[in-house]
N, CA and C atoms as a LAMMPS dump frame, in Angstrom:
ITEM: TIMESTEP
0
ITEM: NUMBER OF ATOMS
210
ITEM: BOX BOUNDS ff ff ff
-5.0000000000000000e+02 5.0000000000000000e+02
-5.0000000000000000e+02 5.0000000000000000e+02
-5.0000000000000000e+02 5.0000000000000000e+02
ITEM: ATOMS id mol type element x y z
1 1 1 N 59.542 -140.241 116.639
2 1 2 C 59.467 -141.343 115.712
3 1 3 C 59.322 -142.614 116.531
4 2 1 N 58.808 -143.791 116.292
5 2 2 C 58.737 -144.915 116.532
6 2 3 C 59.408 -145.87 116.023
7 3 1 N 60.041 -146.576 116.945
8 3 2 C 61.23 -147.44 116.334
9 3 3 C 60.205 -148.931 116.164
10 4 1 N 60.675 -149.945 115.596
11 4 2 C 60.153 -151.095 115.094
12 4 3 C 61.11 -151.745 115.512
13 5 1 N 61.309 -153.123 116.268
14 5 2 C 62.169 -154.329 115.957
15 5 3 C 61.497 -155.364 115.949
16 6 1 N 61.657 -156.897 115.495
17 6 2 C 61.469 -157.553 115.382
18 6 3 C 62.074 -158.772 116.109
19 7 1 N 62.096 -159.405 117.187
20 7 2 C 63.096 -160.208 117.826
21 7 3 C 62.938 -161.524 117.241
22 8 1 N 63.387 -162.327 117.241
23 8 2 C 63.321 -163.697 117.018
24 8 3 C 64.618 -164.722 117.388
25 9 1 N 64.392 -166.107 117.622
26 9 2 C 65.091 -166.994 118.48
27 9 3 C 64.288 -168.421 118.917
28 10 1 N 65.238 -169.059 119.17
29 10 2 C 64.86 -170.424 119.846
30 10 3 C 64.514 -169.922 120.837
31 11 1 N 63.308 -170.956 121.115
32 11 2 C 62.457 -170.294 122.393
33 11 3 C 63.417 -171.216 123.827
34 12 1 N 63.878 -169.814 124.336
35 12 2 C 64.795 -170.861 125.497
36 12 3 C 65.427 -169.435 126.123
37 13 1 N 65.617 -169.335 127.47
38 13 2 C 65.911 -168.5 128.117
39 13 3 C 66.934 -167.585 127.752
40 14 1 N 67.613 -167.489 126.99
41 14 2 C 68.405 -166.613 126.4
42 14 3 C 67.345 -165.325 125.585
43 15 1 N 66.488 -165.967 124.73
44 15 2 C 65.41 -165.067 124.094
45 15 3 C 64.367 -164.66 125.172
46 16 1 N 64.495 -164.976 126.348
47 16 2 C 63.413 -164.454 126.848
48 16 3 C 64.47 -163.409 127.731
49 17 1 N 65.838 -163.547 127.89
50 17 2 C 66.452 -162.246 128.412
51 17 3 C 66.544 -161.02 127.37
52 18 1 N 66.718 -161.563 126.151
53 18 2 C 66.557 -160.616 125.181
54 18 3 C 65.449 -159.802 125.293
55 19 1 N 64.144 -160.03 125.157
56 19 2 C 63.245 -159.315 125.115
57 19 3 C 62.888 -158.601 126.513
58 20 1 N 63.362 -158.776 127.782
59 20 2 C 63.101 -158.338 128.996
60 20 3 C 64.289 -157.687 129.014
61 21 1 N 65.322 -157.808 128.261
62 21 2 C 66.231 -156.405 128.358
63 21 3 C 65.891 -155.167 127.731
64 22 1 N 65.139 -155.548 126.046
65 22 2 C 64.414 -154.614 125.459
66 22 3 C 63.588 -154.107 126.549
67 23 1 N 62.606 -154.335 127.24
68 23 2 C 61.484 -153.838 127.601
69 23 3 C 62.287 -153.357 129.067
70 24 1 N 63.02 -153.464 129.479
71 24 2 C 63.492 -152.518 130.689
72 24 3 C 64.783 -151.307 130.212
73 25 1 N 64.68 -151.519 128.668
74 25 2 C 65.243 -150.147 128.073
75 25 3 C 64.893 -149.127 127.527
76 26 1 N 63.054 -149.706 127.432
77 26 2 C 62.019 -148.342 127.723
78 26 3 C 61.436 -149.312 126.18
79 27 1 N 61.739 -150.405 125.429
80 27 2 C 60.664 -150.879 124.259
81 27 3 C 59.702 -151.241 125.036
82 28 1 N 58.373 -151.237 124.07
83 28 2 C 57.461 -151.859 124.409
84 28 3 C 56.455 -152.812 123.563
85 29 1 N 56.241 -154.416 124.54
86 29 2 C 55.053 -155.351 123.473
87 29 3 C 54.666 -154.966 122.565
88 30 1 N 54.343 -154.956 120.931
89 30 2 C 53.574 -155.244 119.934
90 30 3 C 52.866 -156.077 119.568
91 31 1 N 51.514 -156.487 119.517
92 31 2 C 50.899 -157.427 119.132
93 31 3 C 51.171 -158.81 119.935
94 32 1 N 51.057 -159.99 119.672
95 32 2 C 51.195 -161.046 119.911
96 32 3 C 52.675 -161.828 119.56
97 33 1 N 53.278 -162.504 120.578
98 33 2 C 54.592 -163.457 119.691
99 33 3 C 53.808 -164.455 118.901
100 34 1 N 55.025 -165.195 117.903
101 34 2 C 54.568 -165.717 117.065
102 34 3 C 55.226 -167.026 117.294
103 35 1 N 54.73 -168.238 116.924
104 35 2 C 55.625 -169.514 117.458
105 35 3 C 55.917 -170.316 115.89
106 36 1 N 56.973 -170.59 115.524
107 36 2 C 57.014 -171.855 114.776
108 36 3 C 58.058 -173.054 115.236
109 37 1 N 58.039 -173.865 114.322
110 37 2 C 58.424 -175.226 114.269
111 37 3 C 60.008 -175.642 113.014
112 38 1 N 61.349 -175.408 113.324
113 38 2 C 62.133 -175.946 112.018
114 38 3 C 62.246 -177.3 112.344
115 39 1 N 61.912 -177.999 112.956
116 39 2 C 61.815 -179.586 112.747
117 39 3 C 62.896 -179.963 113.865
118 40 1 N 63.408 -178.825 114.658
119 40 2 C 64.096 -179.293 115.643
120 40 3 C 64.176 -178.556 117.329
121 41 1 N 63.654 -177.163 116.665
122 41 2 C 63.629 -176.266 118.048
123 41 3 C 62.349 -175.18 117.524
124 42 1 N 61.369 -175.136 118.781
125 42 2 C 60.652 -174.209 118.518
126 42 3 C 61.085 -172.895 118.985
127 43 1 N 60.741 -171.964 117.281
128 43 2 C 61.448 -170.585 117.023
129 43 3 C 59.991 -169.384 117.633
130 44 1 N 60.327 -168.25 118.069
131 44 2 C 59.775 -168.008 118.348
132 44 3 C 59.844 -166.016 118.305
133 45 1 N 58.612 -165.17 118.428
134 45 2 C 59.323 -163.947 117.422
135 45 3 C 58.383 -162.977 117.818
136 46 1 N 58.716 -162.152 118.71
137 46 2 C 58.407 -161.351 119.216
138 46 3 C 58.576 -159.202 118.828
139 47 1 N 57.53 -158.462 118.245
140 47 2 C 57.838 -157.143 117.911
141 47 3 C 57.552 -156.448 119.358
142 48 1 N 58.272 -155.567 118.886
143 48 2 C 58.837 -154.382 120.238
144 48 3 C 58.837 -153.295 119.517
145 49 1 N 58.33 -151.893 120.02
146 49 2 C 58.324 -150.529 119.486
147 49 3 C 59.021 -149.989 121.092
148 50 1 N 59.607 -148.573 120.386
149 50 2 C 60.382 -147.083 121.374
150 50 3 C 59.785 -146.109 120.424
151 51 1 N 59.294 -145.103 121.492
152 51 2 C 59.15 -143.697 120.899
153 51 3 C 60.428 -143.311 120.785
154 52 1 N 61.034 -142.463 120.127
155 52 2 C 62.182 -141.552 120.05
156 52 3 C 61.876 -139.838 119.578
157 53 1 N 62.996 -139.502 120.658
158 53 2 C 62.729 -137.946 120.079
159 53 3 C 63.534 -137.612 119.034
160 54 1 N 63.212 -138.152 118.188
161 54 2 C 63.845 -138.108 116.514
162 54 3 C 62.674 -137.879 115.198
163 55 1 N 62.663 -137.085 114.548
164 55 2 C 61.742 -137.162 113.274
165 55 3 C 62.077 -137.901 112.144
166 56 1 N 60.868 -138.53 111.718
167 56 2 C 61.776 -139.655 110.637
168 56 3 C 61.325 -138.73 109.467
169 57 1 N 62.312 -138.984 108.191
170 57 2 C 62.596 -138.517 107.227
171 57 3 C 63.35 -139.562 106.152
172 58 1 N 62.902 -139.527 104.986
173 58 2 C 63.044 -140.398 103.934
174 58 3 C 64.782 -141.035 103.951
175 59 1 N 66.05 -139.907 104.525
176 59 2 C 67.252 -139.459 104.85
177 59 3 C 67.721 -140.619 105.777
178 60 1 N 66.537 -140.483 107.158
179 60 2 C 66.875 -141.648 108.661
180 60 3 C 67.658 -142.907 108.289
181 61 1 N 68.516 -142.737 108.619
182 61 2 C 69.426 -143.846 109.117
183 61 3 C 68.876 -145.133 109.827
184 62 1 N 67.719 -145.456 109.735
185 62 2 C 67.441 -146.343 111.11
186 62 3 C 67.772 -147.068 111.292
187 63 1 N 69.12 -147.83 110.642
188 63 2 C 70.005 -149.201 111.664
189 63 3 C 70.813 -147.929 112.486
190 64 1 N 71.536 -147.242 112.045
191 64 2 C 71.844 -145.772 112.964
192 64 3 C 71.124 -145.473 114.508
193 65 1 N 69.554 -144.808 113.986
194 65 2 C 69.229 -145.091 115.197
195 65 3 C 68.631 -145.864 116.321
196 66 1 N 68.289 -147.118 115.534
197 66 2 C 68.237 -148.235 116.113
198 66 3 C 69.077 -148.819 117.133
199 67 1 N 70.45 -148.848 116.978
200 67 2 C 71.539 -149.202 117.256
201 67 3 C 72.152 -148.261 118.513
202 68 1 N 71.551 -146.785 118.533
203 68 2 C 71.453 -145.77 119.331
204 68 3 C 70.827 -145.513 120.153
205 69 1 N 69.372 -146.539 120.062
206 69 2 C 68.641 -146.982 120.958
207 69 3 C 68.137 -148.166 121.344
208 70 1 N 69.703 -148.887 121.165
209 70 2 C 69.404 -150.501 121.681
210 70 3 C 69.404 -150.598 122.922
């Protein structure tokens, strides 16, 4: 199965450890980040996929195994 997350954050070195911890825990880039504007800090939002050796089923838990493969 393929896991999905979605990261998001003020763009500022904390979010960029976030996502370089994902990706040295075996996630990998999706598409393009995305940038916006709340009128005080630019937000910024990055998807990440993991294969897993799990079959998904209507049943899957996936904050479960999400959380199992953070």
């Amino acid at each position: 199965m393929k896991l999905y997350r979605y990261l998001t954050g003020v763009d500022d070195t904390q979010f960029c450890i976030r996502v370089t911890k994902a990706l040295n825990l075996g996630w990998e880039l999706y598409g393009s980040p995305t940038m916006s504007f709340n009128g005080t800090n630019t937000i910024v939002g990055q998807v990440i996929c993991k294969e897993v050796d799990e079959d998904y089923t209507e049943e899957t838990d996936i904050l479960a195994v999400l959380k199992s493969n953070a």
